[in-house]
MIZA-205551 format. One record per atom (N, C-alpha, C): residue in one letter; x, y, z. Coordinates in steps of 0.2 Angstrom, whole numbers, plus 5000, padded with zeros to 4 digits. Layout:
# residues N
aXYZ
...
END
This chain:
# residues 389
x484349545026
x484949595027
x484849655023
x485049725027
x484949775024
x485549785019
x485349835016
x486049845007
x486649865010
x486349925017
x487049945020
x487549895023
x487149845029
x487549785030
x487849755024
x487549755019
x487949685016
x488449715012
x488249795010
x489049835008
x489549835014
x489549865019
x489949845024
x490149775025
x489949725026
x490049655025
x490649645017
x490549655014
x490749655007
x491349685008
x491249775010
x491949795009
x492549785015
x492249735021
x492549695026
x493249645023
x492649605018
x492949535016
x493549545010
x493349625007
x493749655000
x494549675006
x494349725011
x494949725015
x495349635019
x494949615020
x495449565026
x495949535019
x495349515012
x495949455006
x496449505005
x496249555004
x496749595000
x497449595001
x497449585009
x498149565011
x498649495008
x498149455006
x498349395004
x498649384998
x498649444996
x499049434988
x498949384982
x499549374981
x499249284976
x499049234980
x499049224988
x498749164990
x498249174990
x497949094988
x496849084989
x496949014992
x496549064997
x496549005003
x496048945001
x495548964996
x495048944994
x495048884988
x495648894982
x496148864979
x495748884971
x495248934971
x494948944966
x495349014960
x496048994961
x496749024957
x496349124956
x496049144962
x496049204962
x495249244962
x494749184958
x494149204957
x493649214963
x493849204969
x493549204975
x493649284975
x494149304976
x494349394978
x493949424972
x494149394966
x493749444958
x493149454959
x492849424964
x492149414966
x491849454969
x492249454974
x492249504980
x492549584978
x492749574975
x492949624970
x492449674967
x492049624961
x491549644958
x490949674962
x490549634966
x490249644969
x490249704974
x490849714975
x490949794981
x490749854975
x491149844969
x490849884965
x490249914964
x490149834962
x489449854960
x488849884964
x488949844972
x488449864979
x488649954979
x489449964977
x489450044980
x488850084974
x488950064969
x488750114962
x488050104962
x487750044967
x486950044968
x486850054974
x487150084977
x487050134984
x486550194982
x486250224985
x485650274985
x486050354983
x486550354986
x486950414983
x487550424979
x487650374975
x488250354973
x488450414967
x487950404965
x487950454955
x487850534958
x487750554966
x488050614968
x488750644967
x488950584971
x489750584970
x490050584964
x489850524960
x490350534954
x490250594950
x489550644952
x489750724947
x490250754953
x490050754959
x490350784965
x491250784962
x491550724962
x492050714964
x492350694957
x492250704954
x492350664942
x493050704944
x493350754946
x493950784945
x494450724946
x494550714953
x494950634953
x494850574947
x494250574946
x494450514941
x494450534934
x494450604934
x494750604928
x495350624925
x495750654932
x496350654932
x496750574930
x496250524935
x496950454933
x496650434926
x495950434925
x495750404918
x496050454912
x496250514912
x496750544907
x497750514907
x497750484913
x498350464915
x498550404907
x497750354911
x497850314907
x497750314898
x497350364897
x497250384893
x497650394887
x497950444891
x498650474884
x499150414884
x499250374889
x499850314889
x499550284885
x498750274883
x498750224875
x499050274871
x498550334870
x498850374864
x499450394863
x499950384867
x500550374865
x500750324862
x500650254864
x500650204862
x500350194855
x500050214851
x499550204847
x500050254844
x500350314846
x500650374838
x501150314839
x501550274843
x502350244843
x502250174838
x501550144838
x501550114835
x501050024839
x501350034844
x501249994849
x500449994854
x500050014853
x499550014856
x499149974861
x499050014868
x498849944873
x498549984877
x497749954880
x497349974885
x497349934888
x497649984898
x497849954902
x497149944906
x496949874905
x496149874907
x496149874917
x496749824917
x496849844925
x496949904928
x497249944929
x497350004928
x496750054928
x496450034925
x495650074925
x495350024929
x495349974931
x494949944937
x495049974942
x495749944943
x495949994949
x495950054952
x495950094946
x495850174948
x494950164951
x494650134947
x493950124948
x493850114956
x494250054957
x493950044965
x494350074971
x494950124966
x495150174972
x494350224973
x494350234966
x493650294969
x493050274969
x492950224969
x492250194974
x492250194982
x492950154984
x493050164989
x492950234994
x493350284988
x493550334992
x492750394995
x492350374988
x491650394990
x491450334996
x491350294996
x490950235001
x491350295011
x492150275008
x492450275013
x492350355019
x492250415014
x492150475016
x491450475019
x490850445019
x490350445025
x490150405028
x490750355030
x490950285031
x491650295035
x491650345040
x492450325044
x492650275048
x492050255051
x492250185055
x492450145052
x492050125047
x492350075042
x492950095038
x492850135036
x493650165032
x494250145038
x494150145045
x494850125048
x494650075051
x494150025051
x494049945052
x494349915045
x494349945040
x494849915032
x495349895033
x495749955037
x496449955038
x496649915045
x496149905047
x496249855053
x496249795053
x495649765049
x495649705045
x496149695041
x496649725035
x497049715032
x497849705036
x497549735041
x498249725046
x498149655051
x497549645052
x497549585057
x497649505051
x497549525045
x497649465041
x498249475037
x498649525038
x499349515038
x499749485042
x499449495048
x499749475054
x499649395056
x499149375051
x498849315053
x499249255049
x499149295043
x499949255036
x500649255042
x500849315045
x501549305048
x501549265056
x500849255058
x500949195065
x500849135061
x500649125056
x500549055051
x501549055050
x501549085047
x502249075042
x502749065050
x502849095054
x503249105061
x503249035066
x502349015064
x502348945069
x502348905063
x502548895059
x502648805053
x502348795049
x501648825051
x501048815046
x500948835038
x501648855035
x501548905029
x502148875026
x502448805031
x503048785024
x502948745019
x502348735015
x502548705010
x502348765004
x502248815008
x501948865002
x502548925001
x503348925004
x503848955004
x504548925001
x504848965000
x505648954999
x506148995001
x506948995000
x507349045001
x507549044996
x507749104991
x508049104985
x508749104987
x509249094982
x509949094979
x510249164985
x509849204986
x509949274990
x509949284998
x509749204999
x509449205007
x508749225009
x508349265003
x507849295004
x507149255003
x506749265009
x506249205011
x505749245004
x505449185003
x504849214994
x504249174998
x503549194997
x503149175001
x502549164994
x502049104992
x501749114988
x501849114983
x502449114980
x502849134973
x502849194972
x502749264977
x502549314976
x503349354978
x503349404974
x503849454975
x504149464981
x504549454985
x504849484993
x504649544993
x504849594988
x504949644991
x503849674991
x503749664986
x502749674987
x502549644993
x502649574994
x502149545001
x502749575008
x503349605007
x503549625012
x503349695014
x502949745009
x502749795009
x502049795012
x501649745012
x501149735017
x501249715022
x501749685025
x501949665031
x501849735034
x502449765033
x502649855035
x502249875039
x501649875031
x501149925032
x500649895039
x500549825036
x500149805043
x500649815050
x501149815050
x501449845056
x501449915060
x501549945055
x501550035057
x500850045057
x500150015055
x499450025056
x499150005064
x499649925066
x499149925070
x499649945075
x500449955076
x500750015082
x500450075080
x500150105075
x499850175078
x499050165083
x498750085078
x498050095085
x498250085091
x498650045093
x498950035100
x499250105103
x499450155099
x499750205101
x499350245104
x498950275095
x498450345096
x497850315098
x497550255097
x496950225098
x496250265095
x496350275089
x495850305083
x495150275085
x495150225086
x494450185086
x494250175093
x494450215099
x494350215104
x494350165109
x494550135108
x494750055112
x495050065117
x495050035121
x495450035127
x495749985129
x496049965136
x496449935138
x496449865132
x496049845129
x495949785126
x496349795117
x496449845115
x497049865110
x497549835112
x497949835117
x498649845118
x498749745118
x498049715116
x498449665115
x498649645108
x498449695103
x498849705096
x499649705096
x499749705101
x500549715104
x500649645103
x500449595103
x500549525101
x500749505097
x500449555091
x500549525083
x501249575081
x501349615083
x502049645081
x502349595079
x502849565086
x503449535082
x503249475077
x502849455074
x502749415070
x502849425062
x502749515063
x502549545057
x503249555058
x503549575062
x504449625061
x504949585057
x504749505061
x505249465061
x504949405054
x504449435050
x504449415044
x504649465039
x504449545041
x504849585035
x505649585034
x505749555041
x506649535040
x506949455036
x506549395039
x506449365033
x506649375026
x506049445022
x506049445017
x506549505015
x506849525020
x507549555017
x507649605013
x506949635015
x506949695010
x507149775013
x507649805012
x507849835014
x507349915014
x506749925008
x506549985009
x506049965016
x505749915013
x505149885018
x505349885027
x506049855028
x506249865034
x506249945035
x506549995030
x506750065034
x505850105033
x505650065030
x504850115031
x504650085038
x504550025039
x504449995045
x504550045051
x505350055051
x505650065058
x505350145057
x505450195051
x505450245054
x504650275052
x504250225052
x503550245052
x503250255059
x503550195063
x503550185068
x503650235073
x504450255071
x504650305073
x504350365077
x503950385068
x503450445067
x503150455071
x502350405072
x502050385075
x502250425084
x502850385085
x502750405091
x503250495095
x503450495089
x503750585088
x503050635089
x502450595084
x502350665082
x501450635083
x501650585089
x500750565094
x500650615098
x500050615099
x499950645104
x499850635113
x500350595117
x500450535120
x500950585122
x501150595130
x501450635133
x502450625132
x502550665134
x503350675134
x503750595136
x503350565144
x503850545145
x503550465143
x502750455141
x502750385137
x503150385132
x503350445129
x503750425122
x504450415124
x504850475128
x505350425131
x505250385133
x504750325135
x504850255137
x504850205131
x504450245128
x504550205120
x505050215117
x505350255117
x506050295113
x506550225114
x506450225121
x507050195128
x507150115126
x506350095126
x505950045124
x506450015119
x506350035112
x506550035105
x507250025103
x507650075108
x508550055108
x508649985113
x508349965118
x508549905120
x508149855117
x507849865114
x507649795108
x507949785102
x508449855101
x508749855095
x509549835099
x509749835105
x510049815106
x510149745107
x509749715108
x509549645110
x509549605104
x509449645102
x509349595093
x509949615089
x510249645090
x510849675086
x511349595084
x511449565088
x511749525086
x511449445082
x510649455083
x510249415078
x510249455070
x510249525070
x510249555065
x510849545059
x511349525062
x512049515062
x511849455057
x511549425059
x511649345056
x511049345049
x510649395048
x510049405044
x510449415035
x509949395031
x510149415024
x510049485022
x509649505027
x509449585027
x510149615028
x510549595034
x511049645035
x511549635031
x511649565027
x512049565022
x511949615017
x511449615014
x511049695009
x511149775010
x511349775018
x511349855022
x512149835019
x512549775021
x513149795021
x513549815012
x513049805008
x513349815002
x513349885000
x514049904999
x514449964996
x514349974991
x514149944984
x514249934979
x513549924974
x513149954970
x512649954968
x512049924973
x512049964976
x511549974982
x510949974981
x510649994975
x510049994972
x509949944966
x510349884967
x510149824963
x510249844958
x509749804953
x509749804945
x509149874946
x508849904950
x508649964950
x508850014945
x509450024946
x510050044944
x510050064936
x510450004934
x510250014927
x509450014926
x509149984928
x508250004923
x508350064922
x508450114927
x508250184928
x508750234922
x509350214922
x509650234916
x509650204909
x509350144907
x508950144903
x508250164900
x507850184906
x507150204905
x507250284903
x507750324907
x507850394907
x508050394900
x508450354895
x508650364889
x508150344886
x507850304886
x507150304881
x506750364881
x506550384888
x506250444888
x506650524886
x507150494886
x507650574885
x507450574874
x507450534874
x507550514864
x506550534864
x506250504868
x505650504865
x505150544872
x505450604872
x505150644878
x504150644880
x503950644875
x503150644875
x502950564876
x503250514877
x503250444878
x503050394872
x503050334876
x502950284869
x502450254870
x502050244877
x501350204878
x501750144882
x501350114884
x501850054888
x502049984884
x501649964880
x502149904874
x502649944872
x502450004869
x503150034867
x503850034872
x503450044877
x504350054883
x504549984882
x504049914880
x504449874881
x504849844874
x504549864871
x504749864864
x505449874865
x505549944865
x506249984866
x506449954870
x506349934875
x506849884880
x507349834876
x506849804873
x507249744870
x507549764864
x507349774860
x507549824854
x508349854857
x508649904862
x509049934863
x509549874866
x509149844872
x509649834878
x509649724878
x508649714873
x508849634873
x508749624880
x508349654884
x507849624890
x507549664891
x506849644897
x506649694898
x506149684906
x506349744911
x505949734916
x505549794918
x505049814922
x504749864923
x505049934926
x505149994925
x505450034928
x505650034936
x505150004940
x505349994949
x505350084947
x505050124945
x504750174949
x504350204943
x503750224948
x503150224944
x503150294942
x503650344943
x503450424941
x503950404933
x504550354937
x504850354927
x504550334924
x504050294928
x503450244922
x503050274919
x502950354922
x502350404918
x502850434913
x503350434915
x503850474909
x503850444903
x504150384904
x504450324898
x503750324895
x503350314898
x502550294894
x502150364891
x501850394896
x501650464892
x501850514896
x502350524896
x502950574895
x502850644901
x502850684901
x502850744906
x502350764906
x501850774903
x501150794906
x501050744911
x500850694908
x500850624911
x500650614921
x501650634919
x501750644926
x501550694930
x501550744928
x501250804931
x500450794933
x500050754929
x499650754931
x499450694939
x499850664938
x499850604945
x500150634950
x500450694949
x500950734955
x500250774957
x499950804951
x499150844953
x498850794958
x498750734956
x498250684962
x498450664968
x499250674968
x499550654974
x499550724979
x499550784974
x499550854979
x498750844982
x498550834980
x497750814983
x497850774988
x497950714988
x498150674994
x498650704999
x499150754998
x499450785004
x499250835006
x498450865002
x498550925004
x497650885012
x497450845011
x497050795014
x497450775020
x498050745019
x498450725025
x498650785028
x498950825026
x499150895031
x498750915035
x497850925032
x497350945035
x497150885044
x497150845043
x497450795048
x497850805052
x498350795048
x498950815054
x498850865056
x498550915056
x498751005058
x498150985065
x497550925065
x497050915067
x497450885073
x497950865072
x498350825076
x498350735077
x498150725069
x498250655066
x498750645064
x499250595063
x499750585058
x499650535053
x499150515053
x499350445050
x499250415045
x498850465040
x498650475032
x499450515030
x499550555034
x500350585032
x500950525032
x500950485035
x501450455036
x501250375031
x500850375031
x500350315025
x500450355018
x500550405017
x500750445010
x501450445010
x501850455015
x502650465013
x502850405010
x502450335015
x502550265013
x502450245006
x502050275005
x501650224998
x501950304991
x502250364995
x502650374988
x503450354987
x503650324993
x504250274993
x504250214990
x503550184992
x503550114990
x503450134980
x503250204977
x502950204971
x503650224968
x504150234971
x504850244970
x505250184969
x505150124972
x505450084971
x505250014967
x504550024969
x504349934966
x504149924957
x504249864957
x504149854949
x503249844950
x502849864945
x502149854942
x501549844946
x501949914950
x501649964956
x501049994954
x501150004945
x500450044944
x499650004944
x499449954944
x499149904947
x499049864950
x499449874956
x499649854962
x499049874967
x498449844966
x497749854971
x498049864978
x498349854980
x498549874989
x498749954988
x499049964982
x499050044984
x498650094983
x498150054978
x497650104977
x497050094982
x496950044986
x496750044992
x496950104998
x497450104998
x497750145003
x497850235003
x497750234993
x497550294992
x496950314995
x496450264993
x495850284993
x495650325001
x496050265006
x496050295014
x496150345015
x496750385011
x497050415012
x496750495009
x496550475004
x495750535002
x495550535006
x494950485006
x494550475011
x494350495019
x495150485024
x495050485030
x495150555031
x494650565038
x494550655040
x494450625046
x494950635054
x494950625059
x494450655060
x494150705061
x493550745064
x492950705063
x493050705055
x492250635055
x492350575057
x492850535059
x492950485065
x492550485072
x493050545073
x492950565079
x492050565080
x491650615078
x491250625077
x490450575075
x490750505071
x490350445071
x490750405078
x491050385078
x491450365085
x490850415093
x491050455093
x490450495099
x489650465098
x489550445093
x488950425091
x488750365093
x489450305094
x489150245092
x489550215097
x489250175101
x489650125107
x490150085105
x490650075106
x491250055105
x491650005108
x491949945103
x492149875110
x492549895114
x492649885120
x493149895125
x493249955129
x492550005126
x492750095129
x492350085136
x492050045138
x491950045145
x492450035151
END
């Protein structure tokens, strides 16, 4: 087996688990992935042109590895000193990735096709029976799947939703009639991000989708048919919707953004007394110290405040300008869907608690560097393709 099959191979098996979150199918409490993990790494950094890259491209990582950086050094002037070693993996295998990914398009969007077919695969398990002794309903009506967060494994649902209606839509990968049976796995995926009750994950869902078909390149009157499409399904279901714990949550008046709420007005007071930050033990110190508990900001830009402070931040708004100014360049190409895969993942970086080591984001960054619809297109004109006959 040549070194390139077996990294392809590797970075296959690193996208389909990735979806899996905390479940191991395998039972080996996660060491199966960490493996899979390792090894991608290390296959991309012994790749023939890797150490090009990292002079080429050292500006991104050393934008996130200074992120991480000053959060110790603040940490260590507060008192409380901690190297966040995840965090720097992660950043790591965003930018391995995003080198492998950039003269590697086909595979860059067989990742996100893979990650979307085995999300999908979780919600025909979980939909036909096969996944109840691995679930519950909390106190809130809200389905918990693997002991994992609602609101995290419901933001991969989303996302595998809105990826694989754009393949069926725009058809990146050139597939023909034989895509449109991805239309199968939708409702599996819809009708468990309702399930899990999560109110951002549903409105990403719906208006990614939305996008998708606003701003496809797909004529006038297929998108009125899908426009058309979408209200009579939403009519159809309106009275299922009725009965969901999800609707129960749209219906609340009153602290609409949960315990979000106070975190955020707590974190902003830490950070307001101690502007150049406190490191991350430090945020949690002062958690307890003031308030007597303590949970993660659930947004990752306060998170650079409360930890190392306004540079900090500015410096992550620097990486993420990089990533829009990537996504623009697409869209203008008449892509959308690194654009719309960025507004998701700075929504979801707004909301979720201990997002900043959350491998599925930094995954999705990497894509989102990475992918350039021209060099798609361009490997794709090269190379025979399932179903283009």
């Amino acid at each position: 087996m040549s070194k390139s099959l077996f990294l392809k191979i590797i970075v296959y098996l690193f996208s389909f688990f990735l979806a899996f979150g905390k479940f191991d199918p395998f039972g080996t409490n996660g060491v199966f992935f960490d493996a899979i993990t390792v090894l991608l790494g290390m296959s991309i950094l012994l790749s023939t042109d890797a150490f090009l890259y990292i002079k080429k491209y050292s500006i991104q990582l050393s934008i996130l590895f200074a992120i991480g950086i000053i959060m110790f050094i603040m940490g260590f002037i507060y008192g409380e000193p901690y190297f966040n070693a995840k965090y720097f993996s992660a950043v790591i295998i965003f930018w391995l990735l995003s080198y492998y990914y950039i003269s590697n398009q086909i595979v860059c969007f067989n990742s996100i096709f893979l990650f979307a077919i085995s999300s999908a695969l979780i919600a025909l398990l979980y939909n036909f029976g096969f996944l109840d002794s691995y679930f519950n309903i909390d106190t809130k009506g809200r389905l918990q799947l693997f002991e994992e967060n609602p609101n995290s494994i419901s933001t991969r649902m989303a996302i595998a939703f809105v990826s694989l209606f754009y393949i069926v839509i725009e058809n990146p990968l050139k597939y023909k009639k034989i895509r449109f049976l991805l239309l199968l796995l939708l409702p599996s995926l819809f009708f468990i991000v309702i399930a899990f009750a999560s109110r951002g994950s549903s409105l990403l869902l719906i208006m990614g989708s939305a996008s998708i078909i606003l701003l496809s390149k797909i004529s006038k009157r297929y998108k009125l048919f899908l426009i058309s499409g979408a209200f009579l399904l939403y009519i159809s279901l309106i009275g299922f919707f009725k009965t969901t714990s999800l609707f129960e949550r749209f219906e609340q008046e009153e602290n609409v953004l949960g315990i979000r709420e106070t975190i955020w007005e707590n974190a902003f007071q830490i950070f307001y007394d101690n502007p150049n930050g406190i490191g991350e033990l430090g945020y949690v110190k002062e958690m307890y110290s003031r308030y007597n508990w303590y949970l993660d900001t659930h947004n990752l830009y306060l998170y650079f405040l409360v930890t190392g402070g306004i540079f900090t931040l500015l410096l992550f708004l620097l990486f993420l300008a990089q990533l829009f100014i990537k996504s623009y360049t697409n869209l203008r190409r008449g892509n959308s869907f690194s654009v719309i895969l960025l507004i998701f993942l700075l929504f979801l970086a707004g909301k979720t608690g201990g997002i900043l080591t959350y491998l599925v984001m930094w995954f999705f960054f990497s894509i989102i560097y990475s992918f350039d619809i021209k060099k798609l297109n361009d490997e794709l004109n090269s190379s025979p393709r399932l179903g283009s006959s």
